[in-house]
Residue, then its C-alpha position, 0 to 999 in steps of 0.5 A: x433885197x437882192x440885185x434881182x428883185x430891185x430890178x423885177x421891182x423897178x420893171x414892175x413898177x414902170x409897167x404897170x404904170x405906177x411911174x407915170x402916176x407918179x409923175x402925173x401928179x408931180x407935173x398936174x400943176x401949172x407953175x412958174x416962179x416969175x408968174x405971180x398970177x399962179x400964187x395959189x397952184x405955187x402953194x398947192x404944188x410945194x404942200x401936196 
């Protein structure tokens, strides 16, 4: 792939909104390591 194309690419796939797809599903899950009330979203984040 060349220079030209992985930047057409990357512009594409933030412009379309495939980034913030992306990072909506990284980020949808409550959590926090010293919270034990959120065991199961913990789980469910690290196995999705």
């Amino acid at each position: 792939m060349s220079r030209e194309s992985a930047i057409t690419r990357a512009e594409h796939f933030f412009d379309n909104g495939s980034l913030f797809e992306l990072l909506a599903g990284r980020i949808a899950h409550p959590t926090g390591s010293q919270n034990k009330d959120v065991k199961i979203e913990m789980r469910t984040y690290l196995t999705e």
